[in-house]
DRENFI-522752 format. One record per residue: residue number from 1; z, x, y of N, C-alpha, C in turn. Coordinates in steps of 0.05 Angstrom, whole numbers, plus 5000, padded with zeros to 4 digits. Layout:
<recs>
NUM Z X Y Z X Y Z X Y $
...
</recs>
This chain:
<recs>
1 5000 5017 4976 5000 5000 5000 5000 5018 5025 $
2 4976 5007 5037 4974 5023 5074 4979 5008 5092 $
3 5005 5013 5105 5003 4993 5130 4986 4999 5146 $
4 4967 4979 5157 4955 4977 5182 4957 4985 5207 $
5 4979 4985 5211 4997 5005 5229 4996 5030 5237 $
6 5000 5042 5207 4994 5075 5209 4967 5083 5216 $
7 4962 5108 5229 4938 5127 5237 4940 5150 5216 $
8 4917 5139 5197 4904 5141 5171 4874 5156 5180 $
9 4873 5185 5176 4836 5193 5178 4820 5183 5158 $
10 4799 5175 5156 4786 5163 5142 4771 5184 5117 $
11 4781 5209 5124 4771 5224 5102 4804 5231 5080 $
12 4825 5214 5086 4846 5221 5070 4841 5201 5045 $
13 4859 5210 5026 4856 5204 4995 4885 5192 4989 $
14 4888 5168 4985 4900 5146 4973 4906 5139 4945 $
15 4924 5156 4926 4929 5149 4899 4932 5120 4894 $
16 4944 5105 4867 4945 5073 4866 4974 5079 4870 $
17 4987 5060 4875 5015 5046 4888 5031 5070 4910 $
18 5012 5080 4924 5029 5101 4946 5028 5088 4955 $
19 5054 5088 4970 5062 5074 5001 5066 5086 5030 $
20 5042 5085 5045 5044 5098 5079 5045 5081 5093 $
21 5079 5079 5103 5091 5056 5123 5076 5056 5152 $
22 5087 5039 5167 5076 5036 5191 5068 5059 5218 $
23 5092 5076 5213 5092 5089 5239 5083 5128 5231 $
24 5061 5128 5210 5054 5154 5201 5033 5150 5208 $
25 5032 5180 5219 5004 5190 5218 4990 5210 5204 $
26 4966 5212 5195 4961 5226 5175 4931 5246 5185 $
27 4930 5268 5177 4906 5282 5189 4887 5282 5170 $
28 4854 5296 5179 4848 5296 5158 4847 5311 5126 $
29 4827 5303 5113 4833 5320 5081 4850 5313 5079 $
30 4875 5302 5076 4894 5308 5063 4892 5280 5037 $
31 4910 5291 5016 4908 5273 4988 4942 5262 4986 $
32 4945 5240 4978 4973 5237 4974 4961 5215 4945 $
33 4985 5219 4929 4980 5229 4900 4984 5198 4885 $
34 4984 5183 4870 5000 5156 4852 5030 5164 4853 $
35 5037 5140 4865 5071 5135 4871 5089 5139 4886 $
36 5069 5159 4901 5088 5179 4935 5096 5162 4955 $
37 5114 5163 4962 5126 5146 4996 5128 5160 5016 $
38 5110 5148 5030 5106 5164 5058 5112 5140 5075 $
39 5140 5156 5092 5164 5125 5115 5163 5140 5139 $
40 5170 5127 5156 5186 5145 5183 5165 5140 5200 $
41 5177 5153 5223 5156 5178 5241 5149 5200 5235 $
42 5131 5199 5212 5121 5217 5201 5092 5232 5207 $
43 5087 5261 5217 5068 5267 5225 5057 5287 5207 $
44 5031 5282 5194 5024 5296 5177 4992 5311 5178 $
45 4990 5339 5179 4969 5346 5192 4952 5354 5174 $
46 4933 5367 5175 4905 5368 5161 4908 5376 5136 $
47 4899 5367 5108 4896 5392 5080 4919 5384 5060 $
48 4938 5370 5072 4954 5370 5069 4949 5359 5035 $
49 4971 5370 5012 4975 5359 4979 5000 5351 4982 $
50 5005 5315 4978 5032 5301 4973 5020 5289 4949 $
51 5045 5302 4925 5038 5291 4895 5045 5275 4888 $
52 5043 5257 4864 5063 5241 4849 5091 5240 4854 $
53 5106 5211 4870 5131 5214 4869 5148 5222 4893 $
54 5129 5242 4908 5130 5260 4926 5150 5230 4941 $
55 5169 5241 4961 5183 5221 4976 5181 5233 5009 $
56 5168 5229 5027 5154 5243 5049 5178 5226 5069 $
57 5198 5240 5090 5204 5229 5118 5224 5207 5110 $
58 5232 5205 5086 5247 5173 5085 5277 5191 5101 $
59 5292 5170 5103 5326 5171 5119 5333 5196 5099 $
60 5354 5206 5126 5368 5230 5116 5390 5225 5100 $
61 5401 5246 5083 5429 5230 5071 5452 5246 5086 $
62 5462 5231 5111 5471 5239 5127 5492 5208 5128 $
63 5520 5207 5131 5530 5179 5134 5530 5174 5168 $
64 5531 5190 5184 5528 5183 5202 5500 5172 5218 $
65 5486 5174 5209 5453 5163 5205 5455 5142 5219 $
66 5449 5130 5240 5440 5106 5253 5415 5091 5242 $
67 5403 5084 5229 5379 5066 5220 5365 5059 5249 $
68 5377 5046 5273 5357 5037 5290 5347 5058 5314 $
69 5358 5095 5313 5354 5109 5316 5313 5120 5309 $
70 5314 5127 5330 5279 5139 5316 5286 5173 5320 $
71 5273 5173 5296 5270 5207 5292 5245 5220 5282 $
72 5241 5244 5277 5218 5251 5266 5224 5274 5241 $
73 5188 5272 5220 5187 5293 5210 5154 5303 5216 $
74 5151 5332 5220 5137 5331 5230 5120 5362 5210 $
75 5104 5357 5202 5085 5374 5181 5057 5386 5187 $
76 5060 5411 5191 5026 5418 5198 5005 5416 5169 $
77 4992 5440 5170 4973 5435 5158 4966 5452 5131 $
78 4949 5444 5115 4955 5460 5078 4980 5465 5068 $
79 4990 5450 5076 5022 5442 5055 5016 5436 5032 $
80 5040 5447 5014 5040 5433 4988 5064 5419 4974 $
81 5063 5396 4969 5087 5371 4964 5092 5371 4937 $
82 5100 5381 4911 5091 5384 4882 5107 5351 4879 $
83 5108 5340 4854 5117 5320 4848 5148 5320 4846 $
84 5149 5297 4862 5178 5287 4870 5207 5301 4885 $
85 5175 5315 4899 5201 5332 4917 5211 5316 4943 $
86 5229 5318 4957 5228 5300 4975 5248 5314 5008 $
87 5233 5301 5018 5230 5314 5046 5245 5291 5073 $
88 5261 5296 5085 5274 5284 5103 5279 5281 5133 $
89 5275 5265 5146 5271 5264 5179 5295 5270 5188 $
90 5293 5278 5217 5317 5281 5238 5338 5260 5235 $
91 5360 5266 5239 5384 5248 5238 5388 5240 5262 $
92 5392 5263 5282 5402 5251 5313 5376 5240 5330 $
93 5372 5218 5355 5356 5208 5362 5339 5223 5372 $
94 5313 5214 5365 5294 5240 5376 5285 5269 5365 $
95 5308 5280 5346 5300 5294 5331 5284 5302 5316 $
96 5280 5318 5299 5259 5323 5275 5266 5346 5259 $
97 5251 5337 5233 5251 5358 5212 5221 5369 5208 $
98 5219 5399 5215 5192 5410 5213 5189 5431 5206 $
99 5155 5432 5181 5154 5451 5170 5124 5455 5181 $
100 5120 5485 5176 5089 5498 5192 5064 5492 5166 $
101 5057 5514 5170 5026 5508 5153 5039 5519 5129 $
102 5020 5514 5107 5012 5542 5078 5040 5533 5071 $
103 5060 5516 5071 5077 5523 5050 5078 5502 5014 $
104 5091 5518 5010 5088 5505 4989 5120 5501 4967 $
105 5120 5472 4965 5143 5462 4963 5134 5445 4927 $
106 5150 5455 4902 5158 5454 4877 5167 5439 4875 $
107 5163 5416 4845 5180 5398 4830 5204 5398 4843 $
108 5214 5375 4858 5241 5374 4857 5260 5386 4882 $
109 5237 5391 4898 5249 5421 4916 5255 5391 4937 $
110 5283 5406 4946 5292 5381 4972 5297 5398 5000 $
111 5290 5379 5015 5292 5394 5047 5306 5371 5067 $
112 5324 5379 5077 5342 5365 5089 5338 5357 5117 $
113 5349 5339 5129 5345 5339 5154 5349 5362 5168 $
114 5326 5360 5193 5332 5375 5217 5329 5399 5208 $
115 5319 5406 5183 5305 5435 5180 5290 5450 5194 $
116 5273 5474 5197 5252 5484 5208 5247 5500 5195 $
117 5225 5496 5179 5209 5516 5165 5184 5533 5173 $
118 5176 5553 5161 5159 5570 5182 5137 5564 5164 $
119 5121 5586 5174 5091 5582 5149 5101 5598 5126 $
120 5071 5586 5112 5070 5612 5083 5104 5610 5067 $
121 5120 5589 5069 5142 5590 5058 5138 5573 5033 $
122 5156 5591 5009 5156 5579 4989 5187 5579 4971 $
123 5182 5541 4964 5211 5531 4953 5203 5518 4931 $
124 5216 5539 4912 5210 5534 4884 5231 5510 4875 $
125 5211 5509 4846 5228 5478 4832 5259 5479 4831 $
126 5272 5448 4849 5302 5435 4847 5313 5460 4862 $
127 5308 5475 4883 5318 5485 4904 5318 5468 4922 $
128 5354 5470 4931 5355 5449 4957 5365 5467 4986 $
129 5359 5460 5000 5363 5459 5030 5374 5435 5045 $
130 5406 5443 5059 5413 5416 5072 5412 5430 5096 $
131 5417 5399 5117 5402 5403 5133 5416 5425 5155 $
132 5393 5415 5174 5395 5437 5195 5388 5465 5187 $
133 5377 5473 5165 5377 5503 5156 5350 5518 5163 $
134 5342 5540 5176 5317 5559 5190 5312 5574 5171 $
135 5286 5571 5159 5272 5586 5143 5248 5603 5150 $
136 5248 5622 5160 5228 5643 5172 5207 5648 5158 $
137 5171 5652 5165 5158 5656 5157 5152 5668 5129 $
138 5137 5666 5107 5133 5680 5079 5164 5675 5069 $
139 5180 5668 5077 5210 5674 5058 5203 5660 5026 $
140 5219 5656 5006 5214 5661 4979 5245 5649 4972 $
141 5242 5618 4961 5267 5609 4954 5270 5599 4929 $
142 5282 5616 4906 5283 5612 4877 5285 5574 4871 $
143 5278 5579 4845 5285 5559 4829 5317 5545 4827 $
144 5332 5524 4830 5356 5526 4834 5373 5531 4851 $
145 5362 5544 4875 5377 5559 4889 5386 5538 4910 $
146 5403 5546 4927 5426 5523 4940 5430 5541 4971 $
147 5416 5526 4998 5425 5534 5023 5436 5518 5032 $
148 5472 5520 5037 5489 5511 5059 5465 5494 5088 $
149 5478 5478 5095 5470 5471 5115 5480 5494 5135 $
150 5465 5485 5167 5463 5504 5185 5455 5535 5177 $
151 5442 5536 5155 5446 5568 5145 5414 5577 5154 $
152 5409 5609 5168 5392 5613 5177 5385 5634 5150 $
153 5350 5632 5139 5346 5644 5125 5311 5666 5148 $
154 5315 5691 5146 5300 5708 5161 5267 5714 5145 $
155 5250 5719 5158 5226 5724 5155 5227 5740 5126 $
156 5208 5737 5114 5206 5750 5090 5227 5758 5071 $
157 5246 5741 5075 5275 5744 5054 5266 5725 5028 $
158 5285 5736 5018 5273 5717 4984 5302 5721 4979 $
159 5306 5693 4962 5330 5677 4957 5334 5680 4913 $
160 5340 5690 4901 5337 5693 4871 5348 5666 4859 $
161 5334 5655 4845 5334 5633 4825 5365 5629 4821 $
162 5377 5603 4826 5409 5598 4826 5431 5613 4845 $
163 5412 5622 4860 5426 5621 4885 5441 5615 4904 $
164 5463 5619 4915 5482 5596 4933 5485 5613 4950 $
165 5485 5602 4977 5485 5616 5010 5496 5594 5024 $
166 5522 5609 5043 5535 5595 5063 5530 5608 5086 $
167 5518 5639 5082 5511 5660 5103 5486 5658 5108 $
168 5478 5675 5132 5453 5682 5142 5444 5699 5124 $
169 5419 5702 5107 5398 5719 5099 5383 5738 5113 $
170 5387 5753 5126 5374 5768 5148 5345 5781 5134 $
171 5322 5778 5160 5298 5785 5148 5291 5810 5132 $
172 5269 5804 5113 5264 5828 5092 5281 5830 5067 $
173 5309 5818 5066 5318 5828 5055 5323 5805 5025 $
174 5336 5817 5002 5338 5801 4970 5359 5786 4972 $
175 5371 5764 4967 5400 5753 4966 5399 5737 4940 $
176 5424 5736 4930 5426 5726 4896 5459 5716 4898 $
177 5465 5704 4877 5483 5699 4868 5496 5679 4890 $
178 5525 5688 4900 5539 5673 4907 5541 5692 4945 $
179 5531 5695 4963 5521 5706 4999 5522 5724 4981 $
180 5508 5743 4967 5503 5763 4964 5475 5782 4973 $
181 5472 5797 4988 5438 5818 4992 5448 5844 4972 $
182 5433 5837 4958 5417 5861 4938 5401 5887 4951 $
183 5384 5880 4965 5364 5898 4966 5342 5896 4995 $
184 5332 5905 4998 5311 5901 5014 5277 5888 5004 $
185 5263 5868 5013 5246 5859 5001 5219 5879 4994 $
186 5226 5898 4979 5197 5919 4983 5172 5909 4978 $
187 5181 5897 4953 5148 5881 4941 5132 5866 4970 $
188 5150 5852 4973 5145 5826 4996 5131 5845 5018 $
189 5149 5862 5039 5138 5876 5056 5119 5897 5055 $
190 5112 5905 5022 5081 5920 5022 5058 5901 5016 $
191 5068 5875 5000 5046 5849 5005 5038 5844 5035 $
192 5056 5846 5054 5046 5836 5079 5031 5854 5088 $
193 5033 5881 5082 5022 5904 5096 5040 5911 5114 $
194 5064 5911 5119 5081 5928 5134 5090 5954 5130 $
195 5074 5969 5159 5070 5997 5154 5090 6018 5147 $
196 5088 6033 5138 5101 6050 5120 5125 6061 5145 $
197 5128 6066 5162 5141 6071 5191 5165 6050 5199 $
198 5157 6021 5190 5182 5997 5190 5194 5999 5168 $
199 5182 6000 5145 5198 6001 5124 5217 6027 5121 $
200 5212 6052 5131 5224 6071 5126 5253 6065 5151 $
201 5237 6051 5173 5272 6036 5189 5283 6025 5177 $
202 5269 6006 5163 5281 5976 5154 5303 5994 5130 $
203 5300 6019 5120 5314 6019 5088 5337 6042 5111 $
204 5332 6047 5132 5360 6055 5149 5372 6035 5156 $
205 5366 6017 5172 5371 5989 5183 5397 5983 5160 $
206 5385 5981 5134 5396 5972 5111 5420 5984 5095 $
207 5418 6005 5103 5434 6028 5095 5459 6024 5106 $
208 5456 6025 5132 5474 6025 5157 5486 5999 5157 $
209 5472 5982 5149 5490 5955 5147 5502 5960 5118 $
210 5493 5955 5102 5499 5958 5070 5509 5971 5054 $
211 5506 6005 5063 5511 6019 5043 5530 6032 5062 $
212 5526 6040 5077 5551 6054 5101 5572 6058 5103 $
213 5601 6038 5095 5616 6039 5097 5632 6026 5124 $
214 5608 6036 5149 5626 6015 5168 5624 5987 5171 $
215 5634 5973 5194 5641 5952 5200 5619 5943 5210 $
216 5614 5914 5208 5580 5906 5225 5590 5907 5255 $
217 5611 5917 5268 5609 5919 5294 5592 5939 5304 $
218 5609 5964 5287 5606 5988 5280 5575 5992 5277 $
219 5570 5986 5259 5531 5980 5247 5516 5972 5280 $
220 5523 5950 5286 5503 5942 5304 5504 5961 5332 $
221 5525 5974 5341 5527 5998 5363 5508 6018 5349 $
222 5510 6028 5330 5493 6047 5321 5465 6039 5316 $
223 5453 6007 5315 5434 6005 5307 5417 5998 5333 $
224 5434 5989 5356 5429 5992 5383 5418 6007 5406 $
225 5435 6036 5405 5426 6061 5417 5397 6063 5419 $
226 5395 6072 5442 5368 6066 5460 5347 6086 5432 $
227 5330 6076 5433 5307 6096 5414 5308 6093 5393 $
228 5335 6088 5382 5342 6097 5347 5316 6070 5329 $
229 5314 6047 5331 5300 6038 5321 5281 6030 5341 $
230 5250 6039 5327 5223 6026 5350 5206 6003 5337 $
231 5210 6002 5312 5186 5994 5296 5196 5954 5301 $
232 5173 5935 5306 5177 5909 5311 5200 5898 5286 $
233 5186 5911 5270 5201 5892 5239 5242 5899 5243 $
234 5244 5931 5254 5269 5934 5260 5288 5919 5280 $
235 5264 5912 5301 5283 5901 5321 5290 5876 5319 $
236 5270 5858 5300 5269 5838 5291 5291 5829 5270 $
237 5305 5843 5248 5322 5848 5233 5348 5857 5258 $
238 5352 5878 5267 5374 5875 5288 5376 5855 5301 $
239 5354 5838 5310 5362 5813 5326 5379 5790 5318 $
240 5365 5776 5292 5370 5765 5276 5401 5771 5269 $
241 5409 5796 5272 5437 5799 5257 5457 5795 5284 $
242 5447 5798 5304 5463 5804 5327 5474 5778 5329 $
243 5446 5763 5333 5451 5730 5342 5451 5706 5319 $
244 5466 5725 5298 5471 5710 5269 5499 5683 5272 $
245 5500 5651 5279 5515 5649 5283 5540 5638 5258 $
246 5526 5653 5236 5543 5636 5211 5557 5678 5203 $
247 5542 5691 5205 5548 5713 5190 5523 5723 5176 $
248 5516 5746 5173 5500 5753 5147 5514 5760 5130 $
249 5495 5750 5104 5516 5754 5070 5525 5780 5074 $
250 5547 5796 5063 5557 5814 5058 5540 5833 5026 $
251 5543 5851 5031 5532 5864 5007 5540 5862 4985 $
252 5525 5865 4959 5532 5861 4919 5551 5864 4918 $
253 5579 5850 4908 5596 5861 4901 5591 5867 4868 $
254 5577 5874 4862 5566 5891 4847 5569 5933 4844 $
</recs>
């Protein structure tokens, strides 16, 4: 069922018993699959794949949730929705939950209100995200794995399969278990092509936080000093930690 209502391109693809409520709009190409619900103020942009089941923009599970409140979710373009994952609008009035282009979202994978997802991000099967939580470009979020609300996750960080995070993930880097960082993302940052000059900061950067011994006060004065780091990817990782407002995970207790 299409409400009449909604702004439907005429080159989108309509499975049997999907439902696109009144107040969505849809770009073109895009396919939404047999059985998907697409509710809300939902804005959905070009290319887009919503599968079987897929549950697109319905109410947040938030108890404070007003119903006669309008909010938004708001989706660019070559997304991918796998079956019965389900995706959720802004809670407070006016708000929204938004994710960029290229990502691609697994069986089961849930995204909470008031999220913000970047591009190229990927959330593997029955990984949840509650809301409010910042996921930075290319990041990598296991199977299982569990982000705290408000929790900021950094550019090219990858989250390991059964994962649980109440902390910040700071960019580049591995996190597992229970706020734990492992490692630095090497695979990830020689996939992007990040030049051999950031990465050789990034594994001081990492050191100095991680392996060091001092205090992240301590860490960030030293990682500060005029010159010591030049490379974008460095200053970008110092930033992130400076203006971390949950904490970044603490290192393996391993």
């Amino acid at each position: 069922m299409v409400s009449q209502k909604a702004e439907v391109d005429s080159s989108v693809e309509i499975g049997p018993h999907a439902i696109v409520e009144e107040h969505v709009k849809i770009g073109a190409g895009t396919r939404i699959g047999a059985n998907a619900y697409v509710t809300g103020h939902t804005e959905i942009g070009r290319e887009n794949q919503i599968h079987m089941g897929a549950v697109i923009g319905h109410e947040p599970q938030d108890l404070k949730f007003d119903r006669t409140c309008r909010s938004y979710l708001k989706i660019g373009d070559r997304n991918v929705f796998r079956e019965y994952c389900t995706v959720h609008r802004g809670t407070e009035p006016e708000s929204a939950t938004v994710i960029g282009n290229d990502c691609y979202l697994m069986v089961g994978a849930h995204v909470g209100h008031n999220c913000a997802i970047g591009n190229h991000v990927i959330i593997v099967n029955c990984a949840m995200l509650g809301g409010h939580v910042h996921v930075g470009d290319s990041a990598l979020i296991s199977g299982g794995a569990v982000i705290h609300q408000f929790t900021r996750m950094g550019r090219l960080a990858m989250l390991s399969g059964n994962g649980r995070v109440s902390k910040d993930i700071p960019p580049f880097t591995l996190a597992a278990e229970r706020n734990e960082v492992h490692a630095l993302n090497l695979v990830g940052l020689r996939r992007a092509k990040v030049s051999r000059e950031a990465i050789t900061e990034l594994k001081k950067l990492f050191n100095l936080f991680y392996l060091s011994g001092i205090n992240g006060t301590q860490a960030m004065q030293e990682a500060s000093r005029e010159g010591a780091f030049r490379s974008a990817e460095a200053r970008e990782f110092i930033e992130f930690v400076r203006h971390s407002p949950n904490g970044i995970c603490p290192p393996s207790r391993a």
